[in-house]
C-alpha positions in Angstrom: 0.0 0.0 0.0 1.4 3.6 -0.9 1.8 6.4 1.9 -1.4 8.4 2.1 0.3 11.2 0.6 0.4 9.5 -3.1 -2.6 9.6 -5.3 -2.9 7.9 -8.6 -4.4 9.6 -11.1 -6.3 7.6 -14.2 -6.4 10.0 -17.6 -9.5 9.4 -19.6 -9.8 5.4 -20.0 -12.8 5.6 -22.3 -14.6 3.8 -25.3 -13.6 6.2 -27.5 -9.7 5.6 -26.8 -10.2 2.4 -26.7 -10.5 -0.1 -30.1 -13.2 0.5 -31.9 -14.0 4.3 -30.4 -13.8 7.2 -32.4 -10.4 8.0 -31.4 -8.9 4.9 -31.2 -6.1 4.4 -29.8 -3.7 0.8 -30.3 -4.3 -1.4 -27.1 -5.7 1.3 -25.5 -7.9 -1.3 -23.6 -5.0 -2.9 -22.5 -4.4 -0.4 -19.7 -7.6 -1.6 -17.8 -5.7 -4.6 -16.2 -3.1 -2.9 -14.9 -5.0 0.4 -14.0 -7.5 -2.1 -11.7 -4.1 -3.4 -10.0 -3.1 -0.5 -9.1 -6.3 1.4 -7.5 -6.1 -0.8 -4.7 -2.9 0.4 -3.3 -3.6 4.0 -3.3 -5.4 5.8 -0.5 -6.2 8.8 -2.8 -7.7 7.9 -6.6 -9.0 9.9 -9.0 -10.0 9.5 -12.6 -10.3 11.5 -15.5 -13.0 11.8 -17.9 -12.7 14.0 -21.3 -16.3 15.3 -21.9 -16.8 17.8 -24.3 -19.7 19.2 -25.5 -20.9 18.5 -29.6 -20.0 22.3 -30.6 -16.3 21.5 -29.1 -14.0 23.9 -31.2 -11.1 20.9 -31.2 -13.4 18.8 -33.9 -12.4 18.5 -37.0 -15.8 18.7 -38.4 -16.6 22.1 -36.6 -14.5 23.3 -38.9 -15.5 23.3 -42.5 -13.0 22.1 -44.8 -10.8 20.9 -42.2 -9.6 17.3 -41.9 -9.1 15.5 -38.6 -5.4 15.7 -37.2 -4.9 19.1 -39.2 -3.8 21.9 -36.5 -5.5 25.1 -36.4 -4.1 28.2 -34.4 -6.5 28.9 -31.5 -6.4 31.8 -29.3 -3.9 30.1 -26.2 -2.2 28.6 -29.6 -1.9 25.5 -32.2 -4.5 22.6 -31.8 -5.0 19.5 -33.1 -8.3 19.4 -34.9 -9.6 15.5 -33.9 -12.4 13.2 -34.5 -15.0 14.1 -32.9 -14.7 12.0 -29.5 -15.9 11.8 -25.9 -19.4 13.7 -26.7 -20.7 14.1 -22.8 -23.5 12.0 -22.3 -22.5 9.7 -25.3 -21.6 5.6 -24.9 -17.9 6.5 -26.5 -17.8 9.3 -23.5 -18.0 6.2 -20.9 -15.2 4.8 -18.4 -14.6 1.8 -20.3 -16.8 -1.4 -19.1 -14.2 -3.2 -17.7 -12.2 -0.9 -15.5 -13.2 0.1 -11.5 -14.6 3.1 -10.8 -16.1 2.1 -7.5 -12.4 2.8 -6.2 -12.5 6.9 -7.3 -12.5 9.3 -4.6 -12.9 12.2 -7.3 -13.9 12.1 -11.1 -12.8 15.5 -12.6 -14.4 16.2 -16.0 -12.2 18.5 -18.4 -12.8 19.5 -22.0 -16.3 20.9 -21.2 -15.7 24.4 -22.2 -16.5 24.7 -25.9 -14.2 27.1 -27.0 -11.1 25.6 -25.3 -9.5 21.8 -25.6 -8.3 20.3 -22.4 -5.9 17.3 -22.6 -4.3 17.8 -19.1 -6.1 16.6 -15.6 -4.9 20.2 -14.1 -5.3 23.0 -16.6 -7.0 23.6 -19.7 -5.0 24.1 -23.0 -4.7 27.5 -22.3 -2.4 26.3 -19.0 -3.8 28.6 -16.8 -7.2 28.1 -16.4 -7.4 25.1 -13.6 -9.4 22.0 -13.5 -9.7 22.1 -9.7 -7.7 18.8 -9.5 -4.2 21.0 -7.8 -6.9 22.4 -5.2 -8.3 18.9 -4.1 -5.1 17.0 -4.0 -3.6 19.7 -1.8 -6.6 19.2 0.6 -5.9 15.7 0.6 -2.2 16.5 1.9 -1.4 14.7 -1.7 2.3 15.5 -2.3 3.1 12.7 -5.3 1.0 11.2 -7.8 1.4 8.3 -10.2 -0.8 8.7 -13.8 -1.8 6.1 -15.8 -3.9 6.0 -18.9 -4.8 7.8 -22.3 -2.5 8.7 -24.0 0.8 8.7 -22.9 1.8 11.5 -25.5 -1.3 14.0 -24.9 -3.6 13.5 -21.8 -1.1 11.7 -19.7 2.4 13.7 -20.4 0.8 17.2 -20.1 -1.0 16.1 -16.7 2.3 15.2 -15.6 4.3 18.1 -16.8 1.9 20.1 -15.0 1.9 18.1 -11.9 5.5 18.8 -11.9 5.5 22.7 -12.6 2.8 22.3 -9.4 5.7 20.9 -7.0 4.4 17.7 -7.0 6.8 14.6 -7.3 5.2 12.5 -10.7 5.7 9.0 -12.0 4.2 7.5 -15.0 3.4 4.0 -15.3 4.0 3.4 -18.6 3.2 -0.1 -18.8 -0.5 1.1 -17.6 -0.3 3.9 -20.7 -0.4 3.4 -24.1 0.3 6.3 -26.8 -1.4 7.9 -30.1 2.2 8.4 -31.7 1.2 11.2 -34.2 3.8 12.3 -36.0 6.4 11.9 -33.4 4.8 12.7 -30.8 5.6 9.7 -28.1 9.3 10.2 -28.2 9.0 14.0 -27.9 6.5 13.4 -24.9 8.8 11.3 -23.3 11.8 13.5 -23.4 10.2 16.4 -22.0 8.9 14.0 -19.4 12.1 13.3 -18.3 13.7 16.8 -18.6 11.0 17.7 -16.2 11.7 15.6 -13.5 8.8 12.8 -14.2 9.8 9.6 -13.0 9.0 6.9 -16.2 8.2 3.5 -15.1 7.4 0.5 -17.0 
Protein backbone atom coordinates (compact mmCIF):
# COMPACT_ATOMS: atom_id res chain seq x y z
CA UNK A 1 0.00 0.00 0.00
CA UNK A 2 1.39 3.61 -0.91
CA UNK A 3 1.79 6.36 1.87
CA UNK A 4 -1.43 8.44 2.12
CA UNK A 5 0.27 11.21 0.55
CA UNK A 6 0.40 9.47 -3.07
CA UNK A 7 -2.63 9.60 -5.30
CA UNK A 8 -2.88 7.94 -8.58
CA UNK A 9 -4.37 9.59 -11.10
CA UNK A 10 -6.31 7.64 -14.15
CA UNK A 11 -6.42 10.00 -17.61
CA UNK A 12 -9.55 9.42 -19.64
CA UNK A 13 -9.81 5.36 -19.96
CA UNK A 14 -12.80 5.64 -22.32
CA UNK A 15 -14.63 3.79 -25.31
CA UNK A 16 -13.61 6.25 -27.50
CA UNK A 17 -9.67 5.63 -26.83
CA UNK A 18 -10.15 2.37 -26.68
CA UNK A 19 -10.46 -0.09 -30.07
CA UNK A 20 -13.22 0.45 -31.86
CA UNK A 21 -14.02 4.27 -30.41
CA UNK A 22 -13.83 7.23 -32.42
CA UNK A 23 -10.42 8.05 -31.44
CA UNK A 24 -8.93 4.95 -31.21
CA UNK A 25 -6.12 4.37 -29.79
CA UNK A 26 -3.75 0.84 -30.28
CA UNK A 27 -4.32 -1.44 -27.10
CA UNK A 28 -5.73 1.31 -25.47
CA UNK A 29 -7.86 -1.29 -23.63
CA UNK A 30 -5.04 -2.85 -22.53
CA UNK A 31 -4.38 -0.36 -19.67
CA UNK A 32 -7.65 -1.59 -17.78
CA UNK A 33 -5.75 -4.56 -16.16
CA UNK A 34 -3.09 -2.91 -14.86
CA UNK A 35 -5.00 0.45 -14.01
CA UNK A 36 -7.47 -2.14 -11.67
CA UNK A 37 -4.12 -3.41 -10.04
CA UNK A 38 -3.09 -0.46 -9.07
CA UNK A 39 -6.32 1.42 -7.45
CA UNK A 40 -6.14 -0.79 -4.72
CA UNK A 41 -2.88 0.37 -3.31
CA UNK A 42 -3.57 3.97 -3.25
CA UNK A 43 -5.38 5.77 -0.47
CA UNK A 44 -6.20 8.84 -2.81
CA UNK A 45 -7.68 7.92 -6.56
CA UNK A 46 -8.98 9.94 -9.02
CA UNK A 47 -9.95 9.51 -12.56
CA UNK A 48 -10.30 11.49 -15.55
CA UNK A 49 -12.99 11.77 -17.94
CA UNK A 50 -12.71 13.98 -21.31
CA UNK A 51 -16.34 15.28 -21.89
CA UNK A 52 -16.76 17.76 -24.28
CA UNK A 53 -19.70 19.17 -25.48
CA UNK A 54 -20.94 18.47 -29.58
CA UNK A 55 -20.01 22.27 -30.59
CA UNK A 56 -16.34 21.53 -29.06
CA UNK A 57 -14.05 23.88 -31.24
CA UNK A 58 -11.12 20.85 -31.23
CA UNK A 59 -13.39 18.78 -33.93
CA UNK A 60 -12.43 18.49 -37.04
CA UNK A 61 -15.82 18.68 -38.39
CA UNK A 62 -16.59 22.11 -36.62
CA UNK A 63 -14.51 23.29 -38.91
CA UNK A 64 -15.50 23.29 -42.49
CA UNK A 65 -13.02 22.06 -44.78
CA UNK A 66 -10.77 20.89 -42.17
CA UNK A 67 -9.62 17.26 -41.91
CA UNK A 68 -9.13 15.50 -38.60
CA UNK A 69 -5.42 15.68 -37.17
CA UNK A 70 -4.92 19.11 -39.23
CA UNK A 71 -3.77 21.86 -36.53
CA UNK A 72 -5.52 25.08 -36.35
CA UNK A 73 -4.12 28.21 -34.44
CA UNK A 74 -6.50 28.87 -31.53
CA UNK A 75 -6.40 31.81 -29.32
CA UNK A 76 -3.89 30.11 -26.16
CA UNK A 77 -2.17 28.59 -29.63
CA UNK A 78 -1.91 25.51 -32.20
CA UNK A 79 -4.52 22.61 -31.81
CA UNK A 80 -4.96 19.51 -33.08
CA UNK A 81 -8.31 19.36 -34.89
CA UNK A 82 -9.61 15.54 -33.94
CA UNK A 83 -12.39 13.17 -34.51
CA UNK A 84 -15.01 14.13 -32.86
CA UNK A 85 -14.70 11.98 -29.51
CA UNK A 86 -15.92 11.77 -25.87
CA UNK A 87 -19.40 13.68 -26.73
CA UNK A 88 -20.68 14.07 -22.85
CA UNK A 89 -23.49 12.00 -22.30
CA UNK A 90 -22.46 9.75 -25.32
CA UNK A 91 -21.61 5.62 -24.86
CA UNK A 92 -17.95 6.49 -26.50
CA UNK A 93 -17.84 9.29 -23.51
CA UNK A 94 -17.96 6.20 -20.93
CA UNK A 95 -15.24 4.77 -18.43
CA UNK A 96 -14.58 1.81 -20.35
CA UNK A 97 -16.83 -1.38 -19.10
CA UNK A 98 -14.15 -3.16 -17.71
CA UNK A 99 -12.17 -0.90 -15.46
CA UNK A 100 -13.21 0.06 -11.46
CA UNK A 101 -14.58 3.09 -10.84
CA UNK A 102 -16.12 2.10 -7.46
CA UNK A 103 -12.39 2.75 -6.15
CA UNK A 104 -12.45 6.89 -7.33
CA UNK A 105 -12.47 9.28 -4.63
CA UNK A 106 -12.92 12.18 -7.31
CA UNK A 107 -13.91 12.11 -11.07
CA UNK A 108 -12.76 15.51 -12.57
CA UNK A 109 -14.36 16.24 -16.05
CA UNK A 110 -12.16 18.53 -18.39
CA UNK A 111 -12.76 19.52 -21.98
CA UNK A 112 -16.27 20.88 -21.23
CA UNK A 113 -15.68 24.37 -22.18
CA UNK A 114 -16.46 24.69 -25.91
CA UNK A 115 -14.17 27.09 -27.00
CA UNK A 116 -11.08 25.57 -25.32
CA UNK A 117 -9.54 21.85 -25.60
CA UNK A 118 -8.34 20.26 -22.39
CA UNK A 119 -5.93 17.32 -22.61
CA UNK A 120 -4.31 17.83 -19.10
CA UNK A 121 -6.14 16.63 -15.65
CA UNK A 122 -4.92 20.21 -14.13
CA UNK A 123 -5.29 23.05 -16.60
CA UNK A 124 -6.98 23.59 -19.66
CA UNK A 125 -4.97 24.14 -22.95
CA UNK A 126 -4.67 27.49 -22.32
CA UNK A 127 -2.35 26.31 -18.99
CA UNK A 128 -3.77 28.63 -16.85
CA UNK A 129 -7.23 28.06 -16.37
CA UNK A 130 -7.42 25.09 -13.56
CA UNK A 131 -9.36 21.96 -13.55
CA UNK A 132 -9.69 22.13 -9.70
CA UNK A 133 -7.70 18.78 -9.54
CA UNK A 134 -4.23 20.95 -7.84
CA UNK A 135 -6.85 22.38 -5.24
CA UNK A 136 -8.26 18.91 -4.08
CA UNK A 137 -5.11 16.95 -4.01
CA UNK A 138 -3.61 19.70 -1.77
CA UNK A 139 -6.62 19.18 0.57
CA UNK A 140 -5.95 15.71 0.59
CA UNK A 141 -2.22 16.47 1.95
CA UNK A 142 -1.37 14.67 -1.66
CA UNK A 143 2.32 15.50 -2.30
CA UNK A 144 3.13 12.70 -5.28
CA UNK A 145 0.96 11.25 -7.76
CA UNK A 146 1.38 8.27 -10.21
CA UNK A 147 -0.84 8.74 -13.77
CA UNK A 148 -1.81 6.09 -15.79
CA UNK A 149 -3.89 5.96 -18.91
CA UNK A 150 -4.78 7.75 -22.29
CA UNK A 151 -2.51 8.74 -24.04
CA UNK A 152 0.75 8.73 -22.94
CA UNK A 153 1.85 11.48 -25.48
CA UNK A 154 -1.31 14.01 -24.92
CA UNK A 155 -3.61 13.53 -21.79
CA UNK A 156 -1.08 11.66 -19.68
CA UNK A 157 2.44 13.66 -20.41
CA UNK A 158 0.84 17.22 -20.10
CA UNK A 159 -0.96 16.09 -16.72
CA UNK A 160 2.35 15.23 -15.56
CA UNK A 161 4.35 18.14 -16.83
CA UNK A 162 1.87 20.15 -15.02
CA UNK A 163 1.88 18.08 -11.90
CA UNK A 164 5.53 18.77 -11.94
CA UNK A 165 5.48 22.69 -12.58
CA UNK A 166 2.81 22.33 -9.41
CA UNK A 167 5.69 20.89 -6.99
CA UNK A 168 4.38 17.73 -6.96
CA UNK A 169 6.78 14.62 -7.30
CA UNK A 170 5.16 12.53 -10.66
CA UNK A 171 5.72 8.97 -11.97
CA UNK A 172 4.19 7.50 -15.01
CA UNK A 173 3.45 4.00 -15.30
CA UNK A 174 3.99 3.35 -18.64
CA UNK A 175 3.22 -0.09 -18.80
CA UNK A 176 -0.48 1.06 -17.60
CA UNK A 177 -0.32 3.92 -20.70
CA UNK A 178 -0.38 3.41 -24.12
CA UNK A 179 0.27 6.30 -26.79
CA UNK A 180 -1.38 7.90 -30.07
CA UNK A 181 2.16 8.40 -31.67
CA UNK A 182 1.16 11.22 -34.22
CA UNK A 183 3.84 12.27 -35.98
CA UNK A 184 6.37 11.92 -33.37
CA UNK A 185 4.77 12.66 -30.79
CA UNK A 186 5.56 9.68 -28.14
CA UNK A 187 9.27 10.18 -28.24
CA UNK A 188 9.00 13.96 -27.91
CA UNK A 189 6.54 13.39 -24.90
CA UNK A 190 8.79 11.28 -23.28
CA UNK A 191 11.75 13.51 -23.41
CA UNK A 192 10.19 16.44 -21.96
CA UNK A 193 8.86 13.96 -19.37
CA UNK A 194 12.12 13.26 -18.31
CA UNK A 195 13.74 16.82 -18.61
CA UNK A 196 11.03 17.75 -16.19
CA UNK A 197 11.70 15.57 -13.54
CA UNK A 198 8.77 12.82 -14.20
CA UNK A 199 9.82 9.56 -12.98
CA UNK A 200 9.04 6.85 -16.15
CA UNK A 201 8.22 3.52 -15.05
CA UNK A 202 7.38 0.50 -16.97
Amino acid sequence: MQAPDHALIVIDVQNDFCPGGALAVAEGDAVVAPINALLGEFAVRVLTQDWHPAAHASFADNHPGAAPFSVTEMPYGPQVLWPRHCVQGTAGAAFHSGLRTDPADLVIRKGFRPEIDSYSAFFENDRTTPTGLDGYLRSRGVTRLTLAGLATDFCVAYSALDAARLGFAVTVRLDACRAIDLDGSLAAALAEMRAAGVTLLG
